[in-house]
C-alpha positions as CSV (number, residue, x, y, z in Angstrom):
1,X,0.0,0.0,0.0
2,X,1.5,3.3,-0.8
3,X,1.9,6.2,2.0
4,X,0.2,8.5,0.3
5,X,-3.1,8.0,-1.8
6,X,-5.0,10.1,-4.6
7,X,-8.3,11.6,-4.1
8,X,-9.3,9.2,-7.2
9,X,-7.6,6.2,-5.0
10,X,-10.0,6.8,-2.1
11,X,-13.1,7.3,-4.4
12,X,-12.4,3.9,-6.3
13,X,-11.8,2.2,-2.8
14,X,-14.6,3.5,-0.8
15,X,-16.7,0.8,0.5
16,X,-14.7,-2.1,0.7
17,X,-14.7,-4.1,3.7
18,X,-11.2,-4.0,4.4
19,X,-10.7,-0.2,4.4
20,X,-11.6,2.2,7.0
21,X,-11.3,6.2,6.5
22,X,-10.1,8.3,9.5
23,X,-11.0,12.1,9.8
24,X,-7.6,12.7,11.8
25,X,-8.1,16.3,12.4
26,X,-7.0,18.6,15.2
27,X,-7.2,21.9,16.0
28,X,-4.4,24.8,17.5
29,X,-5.1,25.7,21.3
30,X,-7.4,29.4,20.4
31,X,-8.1,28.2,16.6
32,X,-11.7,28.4,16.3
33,X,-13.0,25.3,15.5
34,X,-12.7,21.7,17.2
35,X,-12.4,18.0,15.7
36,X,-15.8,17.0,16.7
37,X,-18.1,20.1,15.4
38,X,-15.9,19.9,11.5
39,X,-16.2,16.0,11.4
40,X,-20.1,16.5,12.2
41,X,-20.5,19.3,10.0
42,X,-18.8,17.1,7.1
43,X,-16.6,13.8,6.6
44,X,-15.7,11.7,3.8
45,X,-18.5,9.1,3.3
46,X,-17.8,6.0,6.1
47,X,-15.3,7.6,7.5
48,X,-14.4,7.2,11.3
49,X,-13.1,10.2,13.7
50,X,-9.7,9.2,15.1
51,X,-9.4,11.1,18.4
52,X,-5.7,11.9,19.0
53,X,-6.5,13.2,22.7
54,X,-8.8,10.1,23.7
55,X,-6.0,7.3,22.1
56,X,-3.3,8.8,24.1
57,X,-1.9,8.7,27.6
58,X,-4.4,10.1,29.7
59,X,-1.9,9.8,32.6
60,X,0.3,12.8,31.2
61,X,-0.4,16.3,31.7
62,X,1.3,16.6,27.9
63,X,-1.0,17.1,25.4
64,X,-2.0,13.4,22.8
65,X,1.0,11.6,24.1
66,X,1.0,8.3,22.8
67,X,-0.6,5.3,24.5
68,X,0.8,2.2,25.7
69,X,0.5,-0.6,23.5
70,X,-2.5,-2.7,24.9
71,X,-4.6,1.0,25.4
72,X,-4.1,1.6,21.8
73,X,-4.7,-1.8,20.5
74,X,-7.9,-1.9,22.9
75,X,-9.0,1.5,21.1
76,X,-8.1,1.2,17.8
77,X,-9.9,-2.6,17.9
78,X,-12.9,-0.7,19.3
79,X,-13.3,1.3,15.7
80,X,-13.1,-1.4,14.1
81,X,-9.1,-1.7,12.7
82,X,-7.9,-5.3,13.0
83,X,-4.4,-6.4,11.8
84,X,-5.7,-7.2,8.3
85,X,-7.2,-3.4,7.7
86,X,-6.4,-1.1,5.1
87,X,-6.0,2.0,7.1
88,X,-6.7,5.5,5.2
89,X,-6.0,8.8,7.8
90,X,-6.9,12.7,6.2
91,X,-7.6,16.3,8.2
92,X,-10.0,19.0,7.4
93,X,-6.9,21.7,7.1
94,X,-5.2,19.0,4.1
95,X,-1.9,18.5,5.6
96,X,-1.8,19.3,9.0
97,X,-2.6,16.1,10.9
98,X,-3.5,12.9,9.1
99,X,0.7,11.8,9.5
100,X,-0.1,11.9,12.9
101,X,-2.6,8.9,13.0
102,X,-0.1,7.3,10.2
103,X,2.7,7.2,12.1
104,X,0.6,6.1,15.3
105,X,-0.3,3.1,13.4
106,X,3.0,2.3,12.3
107,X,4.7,3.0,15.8
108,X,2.3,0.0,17.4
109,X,3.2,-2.1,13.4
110,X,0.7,-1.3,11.1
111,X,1.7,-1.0,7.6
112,X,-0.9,-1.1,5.6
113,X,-1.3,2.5,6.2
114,X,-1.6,6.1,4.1
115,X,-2.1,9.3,4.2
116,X,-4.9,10.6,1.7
117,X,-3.4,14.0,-0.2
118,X,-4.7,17.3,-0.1
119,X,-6.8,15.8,3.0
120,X,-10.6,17.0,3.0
121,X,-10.1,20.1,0.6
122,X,-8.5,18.1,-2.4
123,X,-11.5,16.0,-1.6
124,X,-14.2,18.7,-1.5
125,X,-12.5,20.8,-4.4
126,X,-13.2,18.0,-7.1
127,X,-17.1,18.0,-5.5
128,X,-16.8,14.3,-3.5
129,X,-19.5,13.3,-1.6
130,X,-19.3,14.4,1.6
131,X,-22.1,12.8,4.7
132,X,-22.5,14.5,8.2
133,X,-23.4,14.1,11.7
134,X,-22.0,11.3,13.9
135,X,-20.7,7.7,12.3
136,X,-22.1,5.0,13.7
137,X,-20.5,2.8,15.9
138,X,-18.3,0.0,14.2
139,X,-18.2,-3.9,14.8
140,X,-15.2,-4.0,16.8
141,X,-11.8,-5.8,16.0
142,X,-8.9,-7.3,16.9
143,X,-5.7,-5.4,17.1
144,X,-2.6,-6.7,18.3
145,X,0.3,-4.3,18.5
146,X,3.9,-4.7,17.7
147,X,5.4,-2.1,19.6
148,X,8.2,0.0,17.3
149,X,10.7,1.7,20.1
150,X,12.9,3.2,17.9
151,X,10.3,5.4,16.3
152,X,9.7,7.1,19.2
153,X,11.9,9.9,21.4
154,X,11.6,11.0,24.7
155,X,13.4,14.0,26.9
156,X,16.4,11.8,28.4
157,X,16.9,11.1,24.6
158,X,16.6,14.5,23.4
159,X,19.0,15.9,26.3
160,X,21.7,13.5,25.2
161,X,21.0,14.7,21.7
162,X,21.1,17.5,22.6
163,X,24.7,16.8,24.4
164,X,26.3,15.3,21.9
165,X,24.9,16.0,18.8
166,X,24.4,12.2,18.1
167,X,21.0,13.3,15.7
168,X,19.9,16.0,14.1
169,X,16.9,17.7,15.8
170,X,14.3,18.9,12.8
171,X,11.7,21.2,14.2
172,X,8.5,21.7,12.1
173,X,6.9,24.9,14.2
174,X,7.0,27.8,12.0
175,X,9.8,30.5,12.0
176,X,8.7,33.1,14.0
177,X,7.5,30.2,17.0
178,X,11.4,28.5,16.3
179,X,13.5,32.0,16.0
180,X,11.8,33.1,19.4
181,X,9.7,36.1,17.4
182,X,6.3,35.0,17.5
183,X,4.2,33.6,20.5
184,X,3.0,30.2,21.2
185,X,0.0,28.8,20.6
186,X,0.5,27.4,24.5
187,X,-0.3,30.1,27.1
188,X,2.8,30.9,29.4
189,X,4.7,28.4,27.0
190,X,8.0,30.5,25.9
191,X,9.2,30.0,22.3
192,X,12.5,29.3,20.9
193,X,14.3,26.0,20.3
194,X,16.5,23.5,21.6
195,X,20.4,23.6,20.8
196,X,21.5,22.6,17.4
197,X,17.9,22.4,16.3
198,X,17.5,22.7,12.2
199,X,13.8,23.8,11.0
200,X,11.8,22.9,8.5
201,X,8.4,24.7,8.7
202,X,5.4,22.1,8.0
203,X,3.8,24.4,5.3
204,X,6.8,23.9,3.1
205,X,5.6,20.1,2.9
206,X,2.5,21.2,0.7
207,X,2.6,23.2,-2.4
208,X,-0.4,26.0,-3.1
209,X,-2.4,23.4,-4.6
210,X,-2.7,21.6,-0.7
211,X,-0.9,18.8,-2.1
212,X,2.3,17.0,-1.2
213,X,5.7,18.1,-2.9
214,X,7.5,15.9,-4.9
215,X,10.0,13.6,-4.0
216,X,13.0,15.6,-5.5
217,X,11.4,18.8,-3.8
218,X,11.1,17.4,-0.2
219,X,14.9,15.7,-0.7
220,X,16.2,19.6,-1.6
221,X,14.1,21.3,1.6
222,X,15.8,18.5,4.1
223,X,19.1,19.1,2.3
224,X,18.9,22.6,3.1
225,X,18.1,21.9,6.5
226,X,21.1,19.5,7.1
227,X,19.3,16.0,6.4
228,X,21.3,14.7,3.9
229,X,21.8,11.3,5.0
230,X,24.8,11.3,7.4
231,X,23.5,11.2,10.7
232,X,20.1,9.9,12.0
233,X,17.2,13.0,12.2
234,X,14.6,13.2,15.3
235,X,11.3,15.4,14.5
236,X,10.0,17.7,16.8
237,X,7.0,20.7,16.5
238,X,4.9,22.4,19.2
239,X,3.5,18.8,20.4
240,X,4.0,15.8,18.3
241,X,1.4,16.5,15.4
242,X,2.9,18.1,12.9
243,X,6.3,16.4,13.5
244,X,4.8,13.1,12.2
245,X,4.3,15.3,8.8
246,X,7.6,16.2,8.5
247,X,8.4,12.4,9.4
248,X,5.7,11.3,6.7
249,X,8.0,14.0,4.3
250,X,10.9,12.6,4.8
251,X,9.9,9.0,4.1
252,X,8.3,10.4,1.1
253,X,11.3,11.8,0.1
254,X,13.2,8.2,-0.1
255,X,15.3,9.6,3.0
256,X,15.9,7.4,6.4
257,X,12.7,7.3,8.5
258,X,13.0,10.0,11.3
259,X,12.6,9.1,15.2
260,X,9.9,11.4,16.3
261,X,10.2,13.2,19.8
262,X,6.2,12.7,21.2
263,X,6.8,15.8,24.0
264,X,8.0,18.2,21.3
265,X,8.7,21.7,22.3
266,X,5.4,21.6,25.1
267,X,7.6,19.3,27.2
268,X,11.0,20.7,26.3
269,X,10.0,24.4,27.0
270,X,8.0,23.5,30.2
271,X,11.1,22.0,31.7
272,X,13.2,24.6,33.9
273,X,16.4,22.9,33.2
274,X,16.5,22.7,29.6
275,X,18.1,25.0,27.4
276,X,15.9,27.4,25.3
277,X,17.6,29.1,22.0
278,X,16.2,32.0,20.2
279,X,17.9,32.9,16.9
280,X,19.6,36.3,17.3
């Protein structure tokens, strides 16, 4: 199964008892707006909402950390996903969040996985159908998870990153949030970035059509930001979301698969003893 799927893809493949659709969607802390109301309002025909702050560690005061194993095999069985699934994720923004719930599935060993392009507005541009309200409730499944470590980062990893430059840190938060000019979206959160840090804003992953860049394109804006291949590259953004996208770039790119760092910049900045860079 390919990691990315056309609009015309999904249309042909609608239906079929082996594929389930996930509205993956999330929304910036102050965006107006929320998951729920957008998927109500309109969702791709069959398609499931995928929660990222209900399958998460609700144990955490961090925002959709991931889950352990058995809580996300018991949730994701409960909408119906069983080892044998075809899995299909997309966001109403087009590339915002939909890597997030692809590389979830492929952290706990799901590969038959993608991300759908261009999300709900590719979708909606080409007049799909499009249902509302709320789906109805799926026969459950049977996942069993095969848990990926070395996918995932956390802040005793990042700190000895950060010591000894072992990986290179890619941050997908936008310029002004990674330079320290502009706010973040997290009240009282400052903004900056770690030490040695390269970014790569997620809106240079889309072209103005919504749709993914090409291969050669993605390869040229990781060059630039120091992926080229000789050491390994952990993402990171404001909290785990849109460094999955960067993640899902960088596979689409035909470059080495990225660790991803789960906290992101919402654990790293609340921290006291962690260093916080602003570009001067």
């Amino acid at each position: 199964m390919e990691s990315l799927v056309s609009t015309e893809w999904l249309a042909g493949e609608l239906g079929k008892p082996d594929l389930v659709v996930f509205d993956c969607s999330t929304f910036l802390p102050g965006e107006p707006g929320n998951k729920h109301d957008a998927f109500r309002a309109a969702h791709i025909p069959g398609a499931r909402l995928f929660d990222i702050d209900k399958i998460a560690d609700d144990e955490t005061d961090l925002p959709h950390m991931v889950p352990t194993p058995a809580k996300f095999a018991r949730l994701i069985g409960a909408l119906g996903v069983s080892n044998d699934t075809r899995v299909v994720f997309y966001d109403q923004h087009g590339l915002r969040s939909s890597p997030r719930g692809w590389w979830m599935m492929r952290l706990f060993g799901h590969d038959k996985v993608a991300v759908l392009d261009g999300g709900l507005p590719a979708w909606k541009k080409e007049d799909r159908p499009v249902e509302s309200g709320e789906a109805p409730a799926p026969a459950p499944a049977t996942f069993v998870p095969d848990f990926r470590a070395s996918m995932l980062k956390g802040i005793g990893d990042i700190k000895q990153i950060v010591a000894d430059g072992s990986a290179l840190i890619l941050d997908a938060r936008a310029k002004g949030r990674f330079d320290g000019t502009a706010a973040e979206p997290r009240a009282g959160l400052p903004s900056g970035h770690m030490p040695g840090a390269g970014n790569v804003p997620v809106s240079e992953m889309a072209g103005p059509d919504g749709l993914m860049k090409d291969p050669a394109t993605l390869r040229a804006i990781f060059a630039a930001a120091g992926a080229t291949g000789g050491r390994p590259v952990v993402t990171s953004c404001g909290s785990g979301v849109t460094a999955c996208v960067i993640a899902f770039g960088m596979v689409r790119a035909g470059l080495a698969e990225p660790a991803v760092y789960d906290g992101s910049w919402t654990e790293w900045a609340s921290r006291p003893e962690t260093i916080k860079e602003k570009t001067a």
